[in-house]
C-alpha positions, -999 to 999 in steps of 0.1 A, spaced: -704 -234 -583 -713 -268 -602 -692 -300 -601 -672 -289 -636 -667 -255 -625 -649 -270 -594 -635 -297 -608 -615 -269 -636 -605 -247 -607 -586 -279 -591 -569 -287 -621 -559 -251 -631 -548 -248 -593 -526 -285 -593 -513 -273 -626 -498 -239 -612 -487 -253 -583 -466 -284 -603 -453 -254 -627 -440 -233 -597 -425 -263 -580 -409 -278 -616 -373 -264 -613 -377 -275 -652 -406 -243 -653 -390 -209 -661 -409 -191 -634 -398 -215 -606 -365 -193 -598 -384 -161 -600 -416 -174 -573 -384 -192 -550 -367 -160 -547 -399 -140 -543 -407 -164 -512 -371 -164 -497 -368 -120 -502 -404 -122 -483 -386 -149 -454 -354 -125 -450 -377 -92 -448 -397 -108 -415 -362 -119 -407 -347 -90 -408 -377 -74 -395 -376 -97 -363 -338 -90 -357 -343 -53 -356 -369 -53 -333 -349 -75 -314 -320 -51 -317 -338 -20 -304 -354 -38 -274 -317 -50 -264 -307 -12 -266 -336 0 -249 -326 -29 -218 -289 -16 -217 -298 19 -226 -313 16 -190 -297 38 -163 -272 24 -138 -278 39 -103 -243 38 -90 -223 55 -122 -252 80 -119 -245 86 -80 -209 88 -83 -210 111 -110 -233 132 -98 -238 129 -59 -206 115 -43 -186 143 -39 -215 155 -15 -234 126 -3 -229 92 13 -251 60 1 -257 58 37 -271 80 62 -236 92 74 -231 129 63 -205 143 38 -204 177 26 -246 170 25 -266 149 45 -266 108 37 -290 100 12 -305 67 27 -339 72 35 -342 99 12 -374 92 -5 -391 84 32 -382 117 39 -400 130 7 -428 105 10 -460 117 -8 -438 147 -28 -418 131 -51 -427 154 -82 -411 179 -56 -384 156 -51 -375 157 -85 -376 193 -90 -354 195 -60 -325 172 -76 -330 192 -110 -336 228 -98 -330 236 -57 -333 271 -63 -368 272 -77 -379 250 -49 -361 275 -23 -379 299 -40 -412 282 -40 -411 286 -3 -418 254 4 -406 247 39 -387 215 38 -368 226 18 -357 260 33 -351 238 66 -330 212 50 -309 244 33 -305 259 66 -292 231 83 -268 223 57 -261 261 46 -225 263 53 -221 239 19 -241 264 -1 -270 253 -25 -269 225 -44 -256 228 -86 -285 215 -104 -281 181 -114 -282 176 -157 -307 143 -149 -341 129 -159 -369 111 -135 -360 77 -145 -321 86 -138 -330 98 -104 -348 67 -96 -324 49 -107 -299 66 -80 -326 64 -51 -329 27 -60 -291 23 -62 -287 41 -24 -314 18 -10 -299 -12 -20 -268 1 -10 -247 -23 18 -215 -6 35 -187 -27 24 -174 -51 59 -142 -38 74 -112 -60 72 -100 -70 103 -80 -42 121 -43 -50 131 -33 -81 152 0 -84 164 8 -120 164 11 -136 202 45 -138 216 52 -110 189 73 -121 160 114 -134 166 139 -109 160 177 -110 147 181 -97 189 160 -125 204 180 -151 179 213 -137 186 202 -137 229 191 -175 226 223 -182 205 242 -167 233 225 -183 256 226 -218 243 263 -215 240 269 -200 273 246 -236 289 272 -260 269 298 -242 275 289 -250 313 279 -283 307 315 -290 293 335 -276 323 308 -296 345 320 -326 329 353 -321 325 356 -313 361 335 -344 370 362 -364 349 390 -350 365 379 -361 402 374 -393 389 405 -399 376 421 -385 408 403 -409 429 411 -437 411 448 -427 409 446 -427 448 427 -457 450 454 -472 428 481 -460 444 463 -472 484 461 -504 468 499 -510 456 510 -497 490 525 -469 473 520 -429 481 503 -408 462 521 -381 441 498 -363 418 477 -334 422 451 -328 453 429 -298 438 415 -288 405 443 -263 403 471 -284 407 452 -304 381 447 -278 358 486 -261 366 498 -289 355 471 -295 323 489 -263 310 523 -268 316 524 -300 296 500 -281 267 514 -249 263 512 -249 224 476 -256 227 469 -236 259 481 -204 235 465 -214 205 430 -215 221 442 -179 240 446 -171 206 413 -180 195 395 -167 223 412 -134 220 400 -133 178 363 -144 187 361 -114 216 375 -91 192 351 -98 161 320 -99 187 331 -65 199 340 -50 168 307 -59 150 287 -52 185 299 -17 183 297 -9 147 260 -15 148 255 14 175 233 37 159 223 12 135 185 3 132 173 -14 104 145 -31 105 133 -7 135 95 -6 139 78 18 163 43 19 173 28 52 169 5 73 184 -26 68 156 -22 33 133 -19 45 98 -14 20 73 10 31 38 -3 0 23 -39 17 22 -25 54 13 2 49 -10 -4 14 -22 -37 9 -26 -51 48 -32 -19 54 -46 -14 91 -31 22 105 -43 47 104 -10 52 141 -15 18 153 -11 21 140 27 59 148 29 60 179 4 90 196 24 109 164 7 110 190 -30 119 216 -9 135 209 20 166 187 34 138 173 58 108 148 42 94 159 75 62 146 94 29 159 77 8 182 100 -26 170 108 -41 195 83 -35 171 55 -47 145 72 -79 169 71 -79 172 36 -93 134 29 -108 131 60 -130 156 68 -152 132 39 -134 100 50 -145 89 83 -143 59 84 -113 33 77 -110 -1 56 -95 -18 83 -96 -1 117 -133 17 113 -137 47 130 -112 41 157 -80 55 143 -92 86 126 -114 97 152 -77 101 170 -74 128 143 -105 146 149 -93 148 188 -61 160 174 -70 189 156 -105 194 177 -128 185 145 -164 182 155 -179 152 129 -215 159 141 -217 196 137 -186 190 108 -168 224 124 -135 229 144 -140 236 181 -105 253 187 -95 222 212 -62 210 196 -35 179 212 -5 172 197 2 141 176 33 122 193 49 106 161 80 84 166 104 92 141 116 62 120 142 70 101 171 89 120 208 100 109 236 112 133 238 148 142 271 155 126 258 140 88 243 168 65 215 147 41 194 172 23 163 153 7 158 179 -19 189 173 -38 186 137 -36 144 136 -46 148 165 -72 183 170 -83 192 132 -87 159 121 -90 159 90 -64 130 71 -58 118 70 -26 119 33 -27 152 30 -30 163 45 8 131 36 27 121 1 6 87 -9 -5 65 14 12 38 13 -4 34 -25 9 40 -16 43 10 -17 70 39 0 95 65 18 84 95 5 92 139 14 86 146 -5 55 180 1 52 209 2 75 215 41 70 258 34 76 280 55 60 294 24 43 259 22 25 258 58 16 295 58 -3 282 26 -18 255 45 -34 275 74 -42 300 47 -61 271 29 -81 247 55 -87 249 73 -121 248 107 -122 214 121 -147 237 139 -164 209 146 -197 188 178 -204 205 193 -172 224 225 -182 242 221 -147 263 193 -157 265 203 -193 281 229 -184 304 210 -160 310 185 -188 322 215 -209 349 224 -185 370 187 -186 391 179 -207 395 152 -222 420 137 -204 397 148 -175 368 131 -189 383 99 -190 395 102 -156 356 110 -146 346 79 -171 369 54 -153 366 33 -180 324 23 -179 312 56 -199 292 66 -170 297 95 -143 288 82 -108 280 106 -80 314 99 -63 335 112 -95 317 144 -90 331 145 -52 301 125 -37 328 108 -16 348 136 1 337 139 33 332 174 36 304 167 14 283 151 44 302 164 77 310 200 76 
């Protein structure tokens, strides 16, 4: 190409480019819009490949949701044994198989089948749980688990119940100090006052040597104190008077709290912890105390259903092994070969919560027919490491409750039918003036209600 030829070609090409960048030049918008449709194609190009990858990174399989939803109603993360054997160490044990592996997790029966003779071993040893379901996962899910059960780390036990040293003050141990404090000025007092009184009778002698005179007053404390009371009679009776008041209240209330025992606290036999079963796993009261639907007794729950968690659960959050092993002695469980060996010991509970022979409390009409909570008789159990008497379980607290508590009187055809009956003159006598029917209207107070 000569000189001229270029030369044109640069001119022709300056002049294009001026017209495209003139916003004066009609084709300027049109060439703008045609670069910035090609910048928000790579653009949007760009974001969806970013979009995918980001899926494709979260779209990747999480070991633990996989392992609970699929393998912890069988298997541990550890080597401990459930229902199956632990899972720790699992691909060491398949070392140089793991196509097999796989086929294992996603068809047992076809490896059975296969003959293949770890397999048949590890189902006989474990045969009594019957053959593994096949598991709906892929290769890359079931690495996922394996990876999640190696890196698995038991959670640390919390540290297992300390009673505090010296053990924690009572309302006894105050009301003993507070007797005893009183009972050392109380001595103290009579100390002085008889140190006083000797001293005043030697001086009166000493007075009396001295003016040549004889003495006339009294030789012994009880002359001393004869004649103390004979010139304060008023105030000898008044503090007779007080004395005999102060005996009386410390008897009466001393004998009205025979029988009483709130705030009582047993140890037992096996330390089991409410806070940990019906706080934090939140299992229902009744499914340990069912007789409480049906019975007047909550009763104690038989081992069995301690059995029914813990022939998976053996191990505690706070006291380890230690407590529920007790169990396993109890009802002669076997944790190694996970069967019963027929060598059974009793379970000494201490019973908490205890009424007088001669009061009739069913539980059944209180937990189903009036629908009390729990709660509201025995406290906050569920926050209780030790179950303890909440209330004071007097008869002055149960006609208290009878007067307050309102009677559930809706959708119940027993009291509809009740309510029928009155009359209305009736049913203002039951309404007492607060439109509401308390369980002592209904005869919650009579006493042969509760002793019969």
């Amino acid at each position: 190409m000569n000189k001229v030829s270029r030369k044109a070609l640069s001119i022709k090409f300056a002049d294009t480019k001026s017209r495209i960048r003139n916003p004066l030049n009609p084709n300027y918008m049109v060439s703008l819009s045609r670069v910035i449709s090609g910048s928000k194609l790579r653009l949007l190009l760009v974001f969806t490949a970013l979009l995918f990858s980001s899926a494709s990174l979260l779209a990747q399989p999480n070991g633990e949701i996989l392992f609970k939803g699929n393998c912890a109603s069988c298997h541990r993360p550890t080597e401990e044994p459930l229902t199956g054997p632990g899972l720790k160490g699992a691909r060491e044990r398949w070392a140089g198989r793991e196509e097999l592996l796989y086929q294992w997790i996603k068809n047992p029966q076809k490896v059975l089948n296969s003959g293949d003779a770890y397999a048949n071993e590890l189902y006989k040893n474990w045969k009594s749980s019957g053959v593994m379901p096949a598991q709906a996962v892929n290769n890359e899910e079931i690495d996922a688990i394996l990876d999640y059960v190696e890196a698995y780390q038991p959670p640390v036990a919390a540290a297992g119940p300390v009673e505090a040293e010296g053990g924690e003050a009572t309302s006894a141990d105050t009301d003993t100090t507070w007797y005893v404090l009183t009972a050392l000025l109380a001595l103290i007092l009579v100390i002085a006052i008889f140190s006083l009184a000797g001293a005043r009778r030697a001086m009166a002698m000493a007075v009396a040597r001295e003016a040549g005179k004889e003495y006339d007053g009294p030789n012994t404390y009880a002359d001393a104190f004869r004649l103390w009371v004979r010139k304060n009679q008023l105030l000898v009776i008044f503090l007779i008077v007080v004395a005999l008041v102060a005996v009386l209240r410390e008897g009466w209330y001393g004998l009205s709290g025979v029988g009483v025992y709130e705030g009582y606290k047993p140890e037992q036999p096996i330390w089991f912890s409410h806070k940990v079963h019906a706080g934090q796993n939140q299992i229902n009261c009744v499914y340990c105390h069912n007789s409480a639907e049906k019975s007047k007794h909550a009763g104690i729950p038989t081992a069995n259903i301690c059995m029914n968690c813990h022939t998976a659960v053996a191990k505690g959050k706070i006291t380890g092994e230690k407590e529920i092993n007790k169990i396993y002695a109890a009802v002669g469980w076997d944790k190694e070969t996970r069967s019963y060996t027929g060598e059974t010991q009793p379970i000494k509970w201490v019973k908490v919560h205890n009424l007088p022979d001669h009061v009739y409390f069913n539980h059944s009409q209180h937990v189903v027919v009036g629908e009390i909570e729990c709660q509201e008789c025995h406290g906050e159990v569920e926050k209780m490491d030790v179950a303890q008497q909440h209330a004071p379980l007097t008869m002055g607290w149960c006609i208290n409750c009878h007067r307050e508590t309102e009677v559930k009187m809706a959708d119940n055809g027993y009291y509809d039918e009740i309510h029928n009956r009155l009359t209305p003159e009736e049913l203002k006598k039951y309404l007492n003036g607060d439109e509401q029917i308390t369980a002592s209207e209904l005869g919650g107070i009579e006493c042969a209600k509760c002793h019969y």
